[in-house]
Every structure is written in structure tokens, then in C-alpha cells.
C-alpha positions, 0 to 999 in steps of 0.5 A: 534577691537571687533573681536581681543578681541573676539579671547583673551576671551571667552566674546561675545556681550552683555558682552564684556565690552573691545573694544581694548587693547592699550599696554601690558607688564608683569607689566601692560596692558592698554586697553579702553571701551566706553559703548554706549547709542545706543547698550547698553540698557541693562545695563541702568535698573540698574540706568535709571534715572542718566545714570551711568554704574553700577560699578560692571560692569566696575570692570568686564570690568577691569577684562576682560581686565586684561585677553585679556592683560594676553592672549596677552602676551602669560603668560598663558594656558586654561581658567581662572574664575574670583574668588574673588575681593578684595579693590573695590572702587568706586569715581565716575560715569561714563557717557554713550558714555565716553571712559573708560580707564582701566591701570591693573597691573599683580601683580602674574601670574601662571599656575593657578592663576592670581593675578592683580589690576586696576584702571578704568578712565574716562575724566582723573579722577579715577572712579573705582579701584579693586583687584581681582584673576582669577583661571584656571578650570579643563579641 
């Protein structure tokens, strides 16, 4: 699965935060991620004494899904950048080794821009929402 990912997006191991990308349309992708507690240490100094993800790593992990579903879908050309993000929110935290679901809707797609939205879930309850837009760079 990793390796599909890795043919989507420019993203490699420790900051691929997608493991497989479920379904995918020009309204929505949905794709998964489980941060391990085994193989993920890095990510555990921004909290070690609760064992959460930090946020702001799960809102990466949405834009990336965003992306590799914008890829999939053949919607676009080159290599976009995350550039802005909008209405982040957090509800809860999320647990090492717990499947993360991500649903991203497209809400505009251009040659250079990417406009989309996403909600991240856990154990079926909201974790984590955002907006945000991705630019292509300059060749």
C-alpha cells in the first residue's frame, strides 16, 4: 500500500502520514492512516505523557490524502504545496495504533490551485477538520 502511496506523492517514510486510499471521486476521496507506537516514535515527543498525535500532524496527514486522491483521479499535472489552511479544529485526541479515517472533499480543482476540505475520524467520532489550498510551484 505504502508503495502505491509513494507513486501519488513526493511524501517518504518518517512523513508519509497515508497508508491507502479506499475510494476516490470528484467530490470526495477517502483514505486511512494508523500512526504506529512501534515505528512512529518520532512523532511522540510532541506529547509523550498522553500518547496523542499531534494535530497538526493529522491535518498533514489529510492534506496528503487530499493529494494522492487529486493524483489518482488523474485531475491534475506537477507538484503542488500546501499553502494555507483555513477552519482547523480539533475535538479529540487520537490514540496510537488506532485507524484514522480521513473523508476530503474537492471543493475546487485547477491547473493551479487545489481548494479542499476534510474531516479526520477515529472509532467512528470526529477528531479533527480543516480547510486548506495547495498551489502548483513553478517548474
Amino acid at each position: 500500500m505504502e508503495n502505491q502511496i509513494e507513486s501519488l506523492i513526493p511524501h517518504r517514510y518518517p512523513f508519509l502520514f497515508v497508508d491507502s486510499i479506499e475510494s476516490t471521486s470528484v467530490e470526495e476521496i477517502v483514505g486511512f492512516k494508523t500512526f504506529r507506537s512501534i515505528g512512529d516514535e518520532f512523532v511522540k515527543g510532541s506529547f509523550p505523557e498522553s500518547g496523542f498525535i499531534p494535530g497538526m500532524i493529522l491535518i498533514e496527514s489529510m492534506a496528503q490524502c487530499g493529494g494522492a486522491g487529486i493524483k489518482i483521479l488523474g485531475l491534475t499535472n506537477g507538484f503542488f504545496a500546501l499553502v494555507s489552511l483555513q477552519e482547523v479544529r480539533f475535538y479529540k485526541g487520537v490514540n496510537y495504533d488506532e485507524k484514522v479515517k480521513y473523508v476530503i472533499n474537492n471543493l475546487r480543482v485547477s491547473d493551479r490551485l487545489i481548494k479542499q476540505s476534510g474531516i479526520a475520524y477515529s472509532n467512528g467520532e470526529k477528531v479533527a477538520e480543516a480547510s486548506w489550498v495547495c498551489a502548483k510551484l513553478a517548474n
